[in-house]
N, C-alpha and C positions, 0 to 999 in steps of 0.2 A: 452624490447621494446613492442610496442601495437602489437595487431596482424596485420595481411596485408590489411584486410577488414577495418581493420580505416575508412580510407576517405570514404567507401563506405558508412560504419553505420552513419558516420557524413554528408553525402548528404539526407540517408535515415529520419535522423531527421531532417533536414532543411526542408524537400518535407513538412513533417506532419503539423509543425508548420506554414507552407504557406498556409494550406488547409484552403478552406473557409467553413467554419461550417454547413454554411445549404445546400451548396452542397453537405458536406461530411453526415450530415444527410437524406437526401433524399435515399444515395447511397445505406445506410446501410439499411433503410426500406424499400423501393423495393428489396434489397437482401432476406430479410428474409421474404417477404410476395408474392416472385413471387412463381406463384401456384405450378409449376411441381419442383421449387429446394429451395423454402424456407423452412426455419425449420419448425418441426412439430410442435413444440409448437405454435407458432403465426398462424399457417395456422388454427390449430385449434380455437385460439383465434379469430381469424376475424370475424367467426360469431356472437358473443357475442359486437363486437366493434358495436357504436351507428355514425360510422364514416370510411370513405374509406380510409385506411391507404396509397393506392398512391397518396390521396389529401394532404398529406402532404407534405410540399415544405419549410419550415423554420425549424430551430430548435425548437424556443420559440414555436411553433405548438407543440411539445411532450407533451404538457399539455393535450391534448385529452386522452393518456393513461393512466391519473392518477397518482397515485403513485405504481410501480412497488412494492408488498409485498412479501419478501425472502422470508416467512412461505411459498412460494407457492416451493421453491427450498430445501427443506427436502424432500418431497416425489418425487417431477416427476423426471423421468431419465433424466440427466443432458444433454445425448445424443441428446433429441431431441428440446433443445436450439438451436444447431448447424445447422447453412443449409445444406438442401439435396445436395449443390452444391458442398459442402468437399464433395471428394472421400471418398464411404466405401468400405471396414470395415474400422474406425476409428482407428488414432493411436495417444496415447496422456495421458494425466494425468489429473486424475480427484483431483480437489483440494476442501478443505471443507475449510470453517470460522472457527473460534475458537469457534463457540456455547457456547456465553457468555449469549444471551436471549433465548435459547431453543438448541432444536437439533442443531446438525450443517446443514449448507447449502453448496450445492457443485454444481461445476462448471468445467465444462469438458473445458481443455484450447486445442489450435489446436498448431501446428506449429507455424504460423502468431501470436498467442496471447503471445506466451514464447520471441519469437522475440522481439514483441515489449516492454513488460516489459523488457525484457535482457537490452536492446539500451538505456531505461531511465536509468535502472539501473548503466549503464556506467558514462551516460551524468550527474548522480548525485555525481558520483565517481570523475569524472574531474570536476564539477563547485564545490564541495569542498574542492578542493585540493589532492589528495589523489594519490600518487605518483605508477606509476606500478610498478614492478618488485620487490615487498615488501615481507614481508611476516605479515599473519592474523592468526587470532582466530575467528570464525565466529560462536560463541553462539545464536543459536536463534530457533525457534522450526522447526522442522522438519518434516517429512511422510507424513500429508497432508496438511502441510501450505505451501503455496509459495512460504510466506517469506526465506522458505528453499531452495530456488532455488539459491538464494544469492551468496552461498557458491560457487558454479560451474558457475556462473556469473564472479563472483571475480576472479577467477585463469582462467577461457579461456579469459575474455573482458578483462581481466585489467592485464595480466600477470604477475597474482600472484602466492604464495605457501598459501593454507589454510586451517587449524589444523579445522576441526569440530566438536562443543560439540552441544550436542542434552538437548530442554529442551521440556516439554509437560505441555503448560500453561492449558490446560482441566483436566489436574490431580491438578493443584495448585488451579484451581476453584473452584471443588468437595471438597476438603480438606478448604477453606475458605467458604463456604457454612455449613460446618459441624463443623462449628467451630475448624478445627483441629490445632489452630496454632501452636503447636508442632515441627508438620510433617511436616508442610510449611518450618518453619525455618528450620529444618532438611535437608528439599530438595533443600532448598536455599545454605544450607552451601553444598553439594553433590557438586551443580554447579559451587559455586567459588573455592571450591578446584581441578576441573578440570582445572579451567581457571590458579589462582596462580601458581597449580603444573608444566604448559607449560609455562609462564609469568619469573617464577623461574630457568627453568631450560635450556632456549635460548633464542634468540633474536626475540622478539614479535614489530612487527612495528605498529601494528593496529589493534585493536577487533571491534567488529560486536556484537550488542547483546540489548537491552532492557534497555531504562533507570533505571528503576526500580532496574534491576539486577545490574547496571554500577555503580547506586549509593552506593548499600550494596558493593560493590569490593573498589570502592574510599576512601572509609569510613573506610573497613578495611584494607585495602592494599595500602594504599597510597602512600608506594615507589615501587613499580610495577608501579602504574597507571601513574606515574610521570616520568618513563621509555618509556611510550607511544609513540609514534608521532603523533595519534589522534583515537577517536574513531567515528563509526559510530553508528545511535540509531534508531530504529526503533520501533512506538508503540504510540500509544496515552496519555500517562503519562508523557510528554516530558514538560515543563512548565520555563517559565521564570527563577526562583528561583534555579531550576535544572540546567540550562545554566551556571550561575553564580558559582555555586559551580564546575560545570566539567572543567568549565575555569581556576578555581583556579587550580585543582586537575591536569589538565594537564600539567598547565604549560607556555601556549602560543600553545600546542598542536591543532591540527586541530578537528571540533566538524562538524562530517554531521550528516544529521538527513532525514526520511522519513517515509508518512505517507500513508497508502494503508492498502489493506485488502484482502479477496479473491478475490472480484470484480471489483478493481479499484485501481490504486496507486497516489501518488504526490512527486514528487520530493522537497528536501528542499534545500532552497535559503540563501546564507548568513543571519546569525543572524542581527537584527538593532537595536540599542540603547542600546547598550549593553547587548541584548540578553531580552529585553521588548518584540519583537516582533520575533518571531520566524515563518518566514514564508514555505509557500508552492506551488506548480505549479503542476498542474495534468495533465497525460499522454496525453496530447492532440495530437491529438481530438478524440482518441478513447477512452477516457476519459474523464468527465469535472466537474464540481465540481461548487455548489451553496452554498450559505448563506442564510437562510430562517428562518423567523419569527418563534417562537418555536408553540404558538397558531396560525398559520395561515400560512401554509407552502406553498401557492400562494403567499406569499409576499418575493418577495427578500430584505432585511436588507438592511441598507446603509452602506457606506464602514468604516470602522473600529469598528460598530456594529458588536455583538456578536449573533449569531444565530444556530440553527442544521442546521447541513452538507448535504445538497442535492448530491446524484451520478448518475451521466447517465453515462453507459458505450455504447458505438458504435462501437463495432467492428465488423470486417466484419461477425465474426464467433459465435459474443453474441451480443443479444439487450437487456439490460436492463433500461427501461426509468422511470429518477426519485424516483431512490429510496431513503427513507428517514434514513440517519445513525442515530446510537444510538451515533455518535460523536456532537459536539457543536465546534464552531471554528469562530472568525472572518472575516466577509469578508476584501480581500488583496488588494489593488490595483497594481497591475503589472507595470512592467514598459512598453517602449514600448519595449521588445524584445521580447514577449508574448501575445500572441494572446486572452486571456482567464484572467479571475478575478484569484484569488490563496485565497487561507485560510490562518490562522495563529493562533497561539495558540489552539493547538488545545487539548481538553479536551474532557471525556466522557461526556456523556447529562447528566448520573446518575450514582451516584457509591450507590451500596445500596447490602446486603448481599446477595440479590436475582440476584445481576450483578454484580457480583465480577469481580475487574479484575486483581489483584495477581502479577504475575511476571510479568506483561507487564505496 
């Protein structure tokens, strides 16, 4: 059974998705920019702003910030993102990106931030399908990725049991950067023999882990994978053609999918058209997610155009306005249960030796 708090997390995600967007923008930018408990970073930044950040009063206004550039979140302490209004000393987890175009970038999460990814994380586990009291294999990277939160997500939200194998996609980067395909596939073969060796020897209901990885498993292990009851996929390499092949490999098996990164997640929504379009819904509203012209990233695309992935995160504990992904994705049309556009298909901008992106 679910845990006790259900209804409660399930009320807490109704509030969110009620919330009207430029109220809930306004909230977050007077939070972070009030003088005596806004964060250090922005209080510092005000002076440099050509604009009164309390004059803002709509969303569509965050265009006055520009675009938010992560090269600026390798060096600063990620600490003083957060408002002076969180009680110090700070307690919490500092998480990095995967530093596919340079150093990594990190991002101090609060209580309130783990929360509300947990809660999507949930609400993606129930819209697809994915039954509790199971038991998983949750392959995916771990120590400063997020995504590694999953694992402890899954067994307290969803009351599960879940086996964890750890993979470190910044070592498979190095090693594709260097040409070492060798040692890739080495490492490759390292991690499915984790996964087969548990798959083989009890009763696996569900894995967790990276299309990339999923597909070398299906491909070699195809009566495992056919033993499934569905897998979850998380990563950018997720594509049409991939859909189709997992569908075969499972079976009828259940296929969720999700797209996020250190700064921002999107929940994924039943596949459509037989898996043509593979959509997604971002953690809204402390999340949201645009479509943008690739030369002109003022222009939002039209809906089933192809364009880079725009992110504003708005929480009460991080402001990051309009940051521009190294992802590519068409804009969604949502239906009405959703307050916000969604992406779909979604692909890297560039795959090139100098942005590898390997197991993911």
């Amino acid at each position: 059974m679910l845990p006790t708090t259900a209804p409660l997390d399930a009320s807490r995600m109704e509030r969110w998705l009620s919330m009207d967007l430029d109220a809930w923008t306004r909230h977050v930018v007077r939070r972070h920019f009030a003088p005596d408990s806004g964060s250090p970073y922005w209080l510092k930044r005000r002076d440099t702003l050509d604009f009164e950040p309390f004059d803002i009063t709509r969303y569509a206004e965050l265009s006055a910030f520009g675009h938010f550039t992560l090269a600026e979140l390798r060096d600063l302490d990620p600490v003083d993102l957060v408002p002076q209004a969180v009680p110090r000393p700070l307690s919490g987890r500092v998480f990095g990106s995967g530093g596919t175009t340079g150093r990594p970038c990190h991002v101090f999460y609060t209580g309130p931030m783990l929360d509300h990814h947990a809660l999507w994380r949930r609400r993606g586990l129930l819209t697809a399908g994915f039954a509790p009291g199971r038991t998983w294999i949750h392959a995916t990277p771990g120590g400063p990725h997020v995504v590694g939160e999953g694992a402890a997500q899954i067994a307290h939200l969803h009351a599960s049991v879940v086996y964890g194998i750890d993979l470190d996609p910044r070592w498979i980067k190095q090693l594709i950067r260097g040409c070492r395909l060798a040692e890739v596939n080495h490492y490759v073969e390292h991690v499915v023999e984790q996964i087969t060796d548990l798959m083989s020897s009890r009763r696996i209901d569900y894995l967790e882990t990276t299309p990339a990885l999923f597909q070398v498993l299906a491909r070699r292990r195809p009566e495992l994978v056919g033993q499934l009851d569905g897998v979850g996929l998380g990563g950018t390499q997720f594509v049409p053609a991939m859909y189709r092949e997992f569908a075969g490999a499972l079976g009828g098996g259940l296929i969720g999918a999700a797209y996020g990164n250190t700064f921002g997640g999107a929940m994924g929504l039943p596949a459509e058209h037989d898996g043509d379009v593979l959509p997604y819904v971002p953690h809204y509203p402390q999340v949201t997610m645009a479509v943008v012209d690739k030369n002109d990233p003022t222009r939002t695309v039209g809906y089933g155009d192809v364009g880079q992935v725009r992110l504003t995160v708005l929480h009460e504990d991080l402001f990051l306005p309009r940051i521009l992904e190294r992802d590519q994705a068409a804009r969604y049309r949502t239906s009405a249960d959703w307050p916000c556009d969604g992406v779909a298909n979604v692909q890297p901008l560039q795959v090139s030796r100098a942005a590898p992106e390997g197991i993911y």
